[in-house]
Structures are given as structure tokens and as C-alpha cells.
C-alpha positions in Angstrom: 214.8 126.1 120.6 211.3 126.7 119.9 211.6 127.6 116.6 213.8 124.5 115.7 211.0 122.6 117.1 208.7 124.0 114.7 211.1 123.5 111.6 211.5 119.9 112.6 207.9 119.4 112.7 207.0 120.9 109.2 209.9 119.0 107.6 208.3 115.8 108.7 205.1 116.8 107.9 206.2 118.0 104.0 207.9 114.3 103.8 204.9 112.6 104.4 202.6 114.6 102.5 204.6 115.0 99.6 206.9 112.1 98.8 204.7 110.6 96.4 204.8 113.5 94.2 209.0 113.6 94.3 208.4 110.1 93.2 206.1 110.3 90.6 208.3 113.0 88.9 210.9 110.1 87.5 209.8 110.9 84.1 209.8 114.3 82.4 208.8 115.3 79.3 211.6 116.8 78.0 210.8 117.6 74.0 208.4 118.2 71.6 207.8 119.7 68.3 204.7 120.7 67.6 205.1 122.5 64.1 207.2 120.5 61.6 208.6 122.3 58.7 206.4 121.5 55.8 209.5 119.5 53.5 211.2 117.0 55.6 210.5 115.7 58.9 206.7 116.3 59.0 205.3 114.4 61.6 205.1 115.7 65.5 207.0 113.5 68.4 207.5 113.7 71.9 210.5 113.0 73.6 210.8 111.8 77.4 213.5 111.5 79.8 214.4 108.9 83.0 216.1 110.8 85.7 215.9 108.2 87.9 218.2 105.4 88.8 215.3 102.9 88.3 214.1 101.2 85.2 210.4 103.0 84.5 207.5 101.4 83.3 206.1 103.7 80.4 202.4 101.8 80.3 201.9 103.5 83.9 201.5 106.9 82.0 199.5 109.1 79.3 200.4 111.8 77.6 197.8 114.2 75.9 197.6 117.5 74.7 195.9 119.2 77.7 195.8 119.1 81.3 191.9 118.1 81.8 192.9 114.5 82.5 188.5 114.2 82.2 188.0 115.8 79.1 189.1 114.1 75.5 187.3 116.0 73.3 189.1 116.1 70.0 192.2 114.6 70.9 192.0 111.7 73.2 195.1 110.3 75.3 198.5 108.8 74.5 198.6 105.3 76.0 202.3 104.4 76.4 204.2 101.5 76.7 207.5 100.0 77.1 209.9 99.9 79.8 212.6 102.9 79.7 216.0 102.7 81.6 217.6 104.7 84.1 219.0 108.4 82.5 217.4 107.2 78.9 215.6 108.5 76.4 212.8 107.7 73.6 210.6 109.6 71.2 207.0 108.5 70.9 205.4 110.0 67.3 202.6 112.0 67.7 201.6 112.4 64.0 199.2 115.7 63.4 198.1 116.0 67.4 199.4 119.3 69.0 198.0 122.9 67.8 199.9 124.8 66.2 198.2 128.2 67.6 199.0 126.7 71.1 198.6 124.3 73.2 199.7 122.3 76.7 201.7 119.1 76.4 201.3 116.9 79.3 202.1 113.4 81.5 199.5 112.0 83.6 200.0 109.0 85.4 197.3 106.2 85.7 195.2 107.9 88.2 194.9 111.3 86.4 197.6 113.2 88.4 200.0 115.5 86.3 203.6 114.6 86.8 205.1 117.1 83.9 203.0 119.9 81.6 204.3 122.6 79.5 202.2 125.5 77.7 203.3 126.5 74.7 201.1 129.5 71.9 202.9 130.3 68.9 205.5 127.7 67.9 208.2 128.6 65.3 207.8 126.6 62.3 210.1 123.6 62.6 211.7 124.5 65.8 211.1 122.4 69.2 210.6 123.0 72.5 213.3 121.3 74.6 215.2 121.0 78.3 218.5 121.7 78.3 220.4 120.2 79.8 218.6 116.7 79.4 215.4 117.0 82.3 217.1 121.0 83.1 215.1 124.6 82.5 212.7 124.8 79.0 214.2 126.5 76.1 212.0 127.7 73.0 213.2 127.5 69.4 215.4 125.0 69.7 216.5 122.8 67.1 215.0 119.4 67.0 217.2 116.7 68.6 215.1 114.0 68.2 216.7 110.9 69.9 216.9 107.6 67.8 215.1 105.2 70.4 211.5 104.8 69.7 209.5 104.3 73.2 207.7 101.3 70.9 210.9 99.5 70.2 211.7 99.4 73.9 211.4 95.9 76.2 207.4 96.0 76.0 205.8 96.0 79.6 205.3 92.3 80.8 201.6 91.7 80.6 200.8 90.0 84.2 200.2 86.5 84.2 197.3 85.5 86.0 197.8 83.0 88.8 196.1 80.2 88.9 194.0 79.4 91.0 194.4 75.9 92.9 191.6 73.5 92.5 190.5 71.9 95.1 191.7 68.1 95.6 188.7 65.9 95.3 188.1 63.6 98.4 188.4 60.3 97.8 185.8 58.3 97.9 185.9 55.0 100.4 186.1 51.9 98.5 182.9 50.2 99.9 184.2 47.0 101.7 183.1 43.9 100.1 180.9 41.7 102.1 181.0 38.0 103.3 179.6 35.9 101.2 177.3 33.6 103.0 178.2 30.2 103.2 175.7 27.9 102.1 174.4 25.6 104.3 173.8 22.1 102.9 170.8 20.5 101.9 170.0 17.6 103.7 170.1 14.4 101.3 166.4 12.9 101.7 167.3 9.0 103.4 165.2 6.5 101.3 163.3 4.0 103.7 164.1 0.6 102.4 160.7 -1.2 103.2 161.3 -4.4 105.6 159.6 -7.1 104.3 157.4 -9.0 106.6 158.7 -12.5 107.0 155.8 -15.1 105.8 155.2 -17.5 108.3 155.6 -21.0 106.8 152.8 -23.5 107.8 154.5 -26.4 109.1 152.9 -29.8 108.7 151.8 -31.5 111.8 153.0 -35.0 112.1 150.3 -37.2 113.9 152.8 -40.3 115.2 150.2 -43.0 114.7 151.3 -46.3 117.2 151.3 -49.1 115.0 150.0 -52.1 117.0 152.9 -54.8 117.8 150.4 -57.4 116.5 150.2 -56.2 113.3 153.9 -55.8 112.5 154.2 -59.4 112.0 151.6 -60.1 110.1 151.9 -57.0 107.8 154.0 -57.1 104.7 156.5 -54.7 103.7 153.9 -52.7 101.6 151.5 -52.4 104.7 153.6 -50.8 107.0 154.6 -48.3 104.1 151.2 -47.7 103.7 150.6 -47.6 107.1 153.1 -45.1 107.8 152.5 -42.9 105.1 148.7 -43.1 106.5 149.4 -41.5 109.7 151.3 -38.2 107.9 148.6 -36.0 107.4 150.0 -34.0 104.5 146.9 -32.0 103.8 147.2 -28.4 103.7 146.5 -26.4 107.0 143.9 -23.7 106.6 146.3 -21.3 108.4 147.5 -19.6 105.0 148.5 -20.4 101.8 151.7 -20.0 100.1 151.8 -19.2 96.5 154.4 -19.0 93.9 157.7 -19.9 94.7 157.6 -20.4 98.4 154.4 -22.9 97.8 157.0 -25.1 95.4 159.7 -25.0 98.1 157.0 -26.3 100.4 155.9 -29.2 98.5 159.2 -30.8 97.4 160.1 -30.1 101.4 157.3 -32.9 102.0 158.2 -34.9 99.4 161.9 -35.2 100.7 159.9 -35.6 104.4 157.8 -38.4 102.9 160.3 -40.0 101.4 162.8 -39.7 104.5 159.9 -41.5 106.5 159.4 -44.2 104.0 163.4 -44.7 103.7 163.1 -45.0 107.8 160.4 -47.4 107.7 161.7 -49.6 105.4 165.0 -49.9 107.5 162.9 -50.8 110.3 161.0 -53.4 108.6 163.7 -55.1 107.3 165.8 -55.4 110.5 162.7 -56.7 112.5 162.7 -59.6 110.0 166.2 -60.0 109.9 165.7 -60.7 113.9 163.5 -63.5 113.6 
């Protein structure tokens, strides 16, 4: 009991240590030829293989001629691209890159862990080194196979699209509320005084009734009663105040109507007294 225990434990334990190594495996090398023949096909390829059921994105890889992932000197790294299919294959050409005294073929993934290496030292001229079957045990002096799909003509890898990134909405600003316009008050129209005149006191004439004696009205004529009577008016002009202009006009054809009003009176009265007798 203890011991299957024990078993159980370390089985856990190896899937969690280990299962991104299982999955980084997906692609294999799985032939090369490093020594073309010197008529014919004279350039060196690669070829590699998808085990997996899942599509495989090539640009997540390198492949260089060593297994210093660090070191680059002479023969830098492979950058691959393209997006291979599940149990597919594609050549990638390597034109004069591997040794032909020897050398170590190898798949790194992007952060410098080997996924797939093989070391070969004295290739046969125009002879590969290849799986068999497709992703099976290495066989040496095979004859090339070279698979018609280049790894370049493949779907390329989607270059990421950046998001963008949202700008933020400006605040609006408050329309400033528009103020009262004050209403203006009204100017008060300025009342012209009309002056009052002064009213100009009209001297009036005094008129001194003078008794005529009954002893003289017979013996008088006509004439001297008129005379008489015109005697006792005193039309002479009162020191009081003195009109001028118009108003002094108005006041002397006024006594002239007066004067003539008293003569009229006194002639009626003559003339009826000596119609009595």
C-alpha cells in the first residue's frame, strides 16, 4: 500500500514538473542534408515535422547549427516563420550553413530551451539524415526526401495588432449662463417752468362827483354844464405807475369812451330838464 502511495506521488510530481517539456516537443526536426552533391541540388535544407493535432506557430522557434543557444559566433540563428498544420511538413533552405566535418542541428524555442538536436560528423556526400517513419528513430545515409512545401510559403504568422488605447472623453465644459440684462431705468424728462406773469395793476381813474349847484343849471347853457362836467373828471394820470405800450393805449381810449359816455349822459340830462319847463 505504501509503495503505491509512493508511485502515486512521483507520478504527480513528474506531471507537474515536466509537462511543458511534452508540450514544447510538437515540432521535431525531422531532416537535413548537410553535404549536397556537388551537380544538382546544391544548397542545404531543413526539414520539420507537426506531430501534433494543433496548428503550430513556426516564428516561436530558431533553429541553428549548435546547441549554445548564447553563442552565434559564425553562424547566427534561423528565425522562422509561418504557421504549419497538424501532421505537416515544410523544408526551410539553409544555403551553405551546416559543416560538413560535423556538426549539431538544433530547435530552440523563444526562450533558448532545446526542443529537438541531432549531432552528426562525417556526412556522406549527398546523402541526408532523416526520421523514419515521419518524427520516428534517426537514420543516416538516407536519400533526400525533401518535401515540396516551403515553411516561407506557409500562412505567415499574424503580426499582433496593437489595441488601442481609449482616449479619454473630454469633459464638457458648462455653457456659462447668460446674464440679465439690466433694465434701464428712465431718465426723468426735465419739466420746463412756464414763468407766471405778474398781472399789472391798472391805475384806475378816480372820479371826483362834483355837485353842480341847482342855481346854476338854469342859468347855464348847454355848453356850460358840458364843460362843467367834464371839469369835475380829473383825468390826469395817477402817480401810482405808468403803463407803457400797449396797455397805456388801451387805457386812454378807455377814458375817452368814459368821457364821452359822461358827456352823452349829461347832455340827456340837460335837455330833459329844459324839456320840463
Amino acid at each position: 500500500m505504501r509503495s503505491v502511495l509512493i508511485y502515486l506521488l512521483i507520478t504527480v510530481v513528474f506531471s507537474f514538473v515536466f509537462p511543458l517539456s511534452s508540450a514544447s516537443a510538437a515540432v521535431v526536426i525531422n531532416e537535413f542534408l548537410p553535404n549536397p552533391l556537388g551537380s544538382g541540388d546544391t544548397d542545404e535544407w531543413v526539414e520539420f515535422y507537426n506531430p501534433d493535432s494543433l496548428t503550430v506557430d513556426l516564428s516561436q522557434y530558431f533553429f541553428d547549427d549548435d546547441d549554445n543557444f548564447e553563442s552565434d559566433i559564425g553562424s547566427p540563428k534561423k528565425t522562422l516563420s509561418g504557421i504549419l498544420g497538424p501532421q505537416s511538413l515544410c523544408y526551410f533552405d539553409l544555403s551553405s550553413y551546416l559543416n560538413n566535418t560535423g556538426d549539431t542541428p538544433t530547435l530552440f524555442n523563444v526562450s533558448g530551451v532545446v526542443i529537438d538536436s541531432h549531432l552528426y560528423t562525417t556526412p556522406t556526400e549527398g546523402k541526408s539524415y532523416s526520421r523514419i517513419p515521419d518524427g520516428g528513430e534517426w537514420q543516416g545515409d538516407q536519400e533526400p526526401a525533401k518535401i515540396s512545401i516551403s515553411c516561407s510559403s506557409l500562412a505567415p504568422t499574424p503580426t499582433p495588432t496593437s489595441t488601442p488605447i481609449p482616449t479619454s472623453t473630454p469633459t464638457p465644459t458648462k455653457t456659462p449662463t447668460p446674464t440679465k440684462t439690466p433694465t434701464p431705468t428712465k431718465t426723468p424728462t426735465p419739466t420746463q417752468s412756464v414763468p407766471t406773469s405778474t398781472p399789472t395793476s391798472v391805475p384806475t381813474k378816480k372820479l371826483i362827483n362834483t355837485v353842480i349847484p341847482t342855481s346854476q343849471t338854469t342859468t347855464l347853457g348847454e355848453t356850460t354844464v358840458a364843460a362843467q362836467v367834464l371839469s369835475s373828471v380829473d383825468i390826469s394820470p395817477q402817480t401810482e405807475s405808468t403803463p407803457s405800450g400797449g396797455s397805456g393805449r388801451i387805457l386812454i381810449i378807455s377814458f375817452l369812451f368814459v368821457g364821452l359816455g359822461l358827456a352823452l349822459l349829461s347832455f340827456v340830462f340837460v335837455w330833459r330838464k329844459r324839456k320840463v319847463k
